[in-house]
LUMDREN-77985 format. One line per field, with one value per residue (C-alpha): x, y, z; residue number from 1. Coordinates in steps of 0.25 Angstrom, whole numbers, plus 5000, padded with zeros to 4 digits. Layout:
BEGIN
c1 c(X  ...)
c2 c(Y  ...)
c3 c(Z  ...)
rofi c(NUM  ...)
This chain:
BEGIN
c1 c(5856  5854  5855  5845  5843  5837  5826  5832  5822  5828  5841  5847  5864  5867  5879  5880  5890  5897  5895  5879  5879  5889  5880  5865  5870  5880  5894  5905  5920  5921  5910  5912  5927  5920  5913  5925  5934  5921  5912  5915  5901  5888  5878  5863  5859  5844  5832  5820  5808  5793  5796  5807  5803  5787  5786  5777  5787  5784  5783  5798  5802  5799  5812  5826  5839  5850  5864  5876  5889  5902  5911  5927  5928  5921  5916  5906  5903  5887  5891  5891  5879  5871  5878  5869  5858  5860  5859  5847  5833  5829  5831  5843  5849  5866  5872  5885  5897  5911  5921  5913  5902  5890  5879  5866  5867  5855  5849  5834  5832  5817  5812  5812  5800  5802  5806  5803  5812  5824  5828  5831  5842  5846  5858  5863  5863  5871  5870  5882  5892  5887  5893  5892  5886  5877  5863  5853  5838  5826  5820  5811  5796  5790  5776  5784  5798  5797  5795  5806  5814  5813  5814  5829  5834  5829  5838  5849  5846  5843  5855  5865  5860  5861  5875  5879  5871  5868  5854  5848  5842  5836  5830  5823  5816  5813  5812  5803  5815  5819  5814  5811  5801  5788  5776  5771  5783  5780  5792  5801  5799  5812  5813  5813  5822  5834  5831  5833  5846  5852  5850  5857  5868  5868  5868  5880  5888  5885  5890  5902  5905  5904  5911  5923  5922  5922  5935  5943  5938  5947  5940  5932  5921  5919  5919  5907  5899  5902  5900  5885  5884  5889  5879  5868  5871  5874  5858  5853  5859  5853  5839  5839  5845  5835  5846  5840  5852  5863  5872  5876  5892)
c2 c(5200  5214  5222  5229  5245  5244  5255  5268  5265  5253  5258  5256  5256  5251  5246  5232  5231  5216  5214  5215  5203  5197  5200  5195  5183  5176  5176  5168  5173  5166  5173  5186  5186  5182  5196  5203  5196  5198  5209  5223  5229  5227  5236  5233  5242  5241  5238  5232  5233  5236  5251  5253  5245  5246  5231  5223  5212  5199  5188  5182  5197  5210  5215  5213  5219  5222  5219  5226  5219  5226  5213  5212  5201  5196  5183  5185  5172  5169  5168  5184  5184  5173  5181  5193  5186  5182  5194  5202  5197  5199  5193  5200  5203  5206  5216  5211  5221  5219  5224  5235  5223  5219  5206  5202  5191  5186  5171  5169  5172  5168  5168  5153  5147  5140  5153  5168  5173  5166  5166  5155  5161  5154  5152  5164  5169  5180  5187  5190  5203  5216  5228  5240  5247  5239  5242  5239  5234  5239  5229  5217  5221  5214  5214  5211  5209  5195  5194  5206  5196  5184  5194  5198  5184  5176  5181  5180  5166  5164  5171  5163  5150  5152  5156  5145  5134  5142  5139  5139  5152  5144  5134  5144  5147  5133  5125  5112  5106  5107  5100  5115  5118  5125  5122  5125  5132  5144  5153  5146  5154  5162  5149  5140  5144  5146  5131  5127  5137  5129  5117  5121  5125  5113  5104  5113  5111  5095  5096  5103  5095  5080  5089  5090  5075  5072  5079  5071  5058  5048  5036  5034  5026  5037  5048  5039  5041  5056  5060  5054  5061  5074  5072  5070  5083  5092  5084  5090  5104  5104  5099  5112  5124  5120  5118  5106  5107  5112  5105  5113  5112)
c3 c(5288  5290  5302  5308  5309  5325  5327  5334  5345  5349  5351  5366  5365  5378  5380  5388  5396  5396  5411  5410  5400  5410  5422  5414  5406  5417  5408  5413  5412  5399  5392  5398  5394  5380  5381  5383  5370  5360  5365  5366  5367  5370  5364  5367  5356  5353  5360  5350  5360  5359  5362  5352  5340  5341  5343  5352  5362  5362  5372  5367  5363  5371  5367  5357  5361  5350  5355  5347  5351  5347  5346  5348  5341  5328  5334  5345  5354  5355  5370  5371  5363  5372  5384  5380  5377  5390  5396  5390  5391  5376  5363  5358  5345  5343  5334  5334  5329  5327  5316  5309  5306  5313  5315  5321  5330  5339  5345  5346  5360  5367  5381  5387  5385  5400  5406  5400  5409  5401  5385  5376  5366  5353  5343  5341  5326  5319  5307  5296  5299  5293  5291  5304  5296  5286  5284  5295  5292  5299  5309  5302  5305  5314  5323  5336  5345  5343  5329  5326  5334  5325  5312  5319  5322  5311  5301  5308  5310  5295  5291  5300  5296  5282  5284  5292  5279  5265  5264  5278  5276  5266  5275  5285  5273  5266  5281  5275  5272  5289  5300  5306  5296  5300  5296  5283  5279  5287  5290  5301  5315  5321  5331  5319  5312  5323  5325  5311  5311  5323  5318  5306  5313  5320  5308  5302  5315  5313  5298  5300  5311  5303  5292  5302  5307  5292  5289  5301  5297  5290  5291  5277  5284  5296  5284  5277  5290  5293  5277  5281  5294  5286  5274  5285  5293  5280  5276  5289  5286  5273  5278  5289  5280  5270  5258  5247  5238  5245  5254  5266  5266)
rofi c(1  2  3  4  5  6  7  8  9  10  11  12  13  14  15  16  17  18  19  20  21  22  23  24  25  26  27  28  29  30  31  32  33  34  35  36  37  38  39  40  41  42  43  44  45  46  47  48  49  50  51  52  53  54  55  56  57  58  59  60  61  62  63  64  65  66  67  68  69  70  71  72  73  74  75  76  77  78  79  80  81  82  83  84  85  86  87  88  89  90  91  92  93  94  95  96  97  98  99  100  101  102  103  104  105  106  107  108  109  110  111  112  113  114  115  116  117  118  119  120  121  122  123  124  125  126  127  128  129  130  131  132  133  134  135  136  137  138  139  140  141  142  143  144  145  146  147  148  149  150  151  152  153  154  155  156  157  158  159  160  161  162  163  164  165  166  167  168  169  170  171  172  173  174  175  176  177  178  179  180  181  182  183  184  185  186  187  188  189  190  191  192  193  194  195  196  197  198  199  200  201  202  203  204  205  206  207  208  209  210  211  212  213  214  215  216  217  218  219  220  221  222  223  224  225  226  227  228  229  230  231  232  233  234  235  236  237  238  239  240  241  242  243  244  245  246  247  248  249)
């Protein structure tokens, strides 16, 4: 994952008070204390919009923002994140900063098929630290705001889920082995494929958790019946990574 070298026209450095996202995203006392332990600065830093990048809106997409977060922590909850997204009316993309290192973090984010008015917002997805100061890559071509905006989120997507089971990456690519698969082996839409990462994650969760019931058994019988529901679930994993050798572990 690289980061991305944002077109000087875009730029728009304005700092965002904490009390705005309290005011447009409804933050309870517990979230807003969350703010003030793991957020020290909201920056909304660049605008990618028809008039500063040359590229026509869509219906789901008139516009991205870019969000730089200067974290106190290292960990930042995706309940500040979600509180953002909250709060601005656009698909938004995070750079999130802390320690002298940086990462891209973003969810899909689309307008409510039952109301335009309200968004629909995803898992959210983040990509490995990077150096401050790393090399930055020019924005991936694209013929409007919405497909620039699948170019940004996909590989963040791609990239998490093959961190979280070697050989999902894989799997985007080689999907007849999942119950997602498209038609004709046609390249998996952005939609797609965050359903396919999900239920991976999901299934991880479920493999780890028989994994834990497993280690506190003692019973040799009940043991018998939780390695089968662990050989199933690890199964499934394999089936939606795409892994035909591998075991995921």
């Amino acid at each position: 994952m690289t980061l991305y070298d944002w077109p000087r026209a875009s730029a728009f450095g304005r700092v965002i008070p904490k009390n705005k996202i309290y005011e447009h995203a409804g933050v309870n006392t517990a979230l807003k204390d969350l703010f003030v332990r793991e957020v020290d600065q909201i920056i909304w830093s660049h605008k990618l919009a028809p008039e500063t990048i040359n590229l026509p809106a869509t219906k789901s997409v008139a516009e991205i923002q870019v969000f730089r977060i200067t974290q106190r922590e290292k960990t930042l909850s995706t309940e500040a994140l979600r509180a953002i997204d909250r709060a601005i009316p656009f698909p938004l993309l995070f750079e999130l900063s802390h320690g002298g290192k940086i990462k891209l973090a973003a969810a899909y984010k689309r307008p409510s098929d039952a109301d335009s008015m309200k968004w629909v917002l995803g898992d959210y997805f983040e990509s490995e630290w990077l150096p401050e100061g790393g090399r930055r890559s020019a924005l991936p071509v694209a013929l409007n705001m919405g497909a620039l905006y699948e170019q940004l989120i996909s590989p963040l997507v791609e990239e998490q889920t093959a961190r979280l089971v070697p050989g999902a990456q894989t799997g985007f690519a080689e999907a007849s082995q999942s119950s997602f698969a498209a038609p004709d082996m046609q390249p998996l839409s952005l939609e797609t494929k965050i359903a396919l990462a999900e239920a991976i994650k999901a299934t991880t969760r479920e493999v780890n958790r028989i994994k834990a019931r497993l280690s506190r058994e003692r019973q040799f019988n009940k043991r018998v019946a939780i390695n089968a529901e662990l050989r199933a679930a690890k199964e499934e994993l394999k089936r939606l990574s795409g892994d035909r050798d591998g075991e995921a572990e």
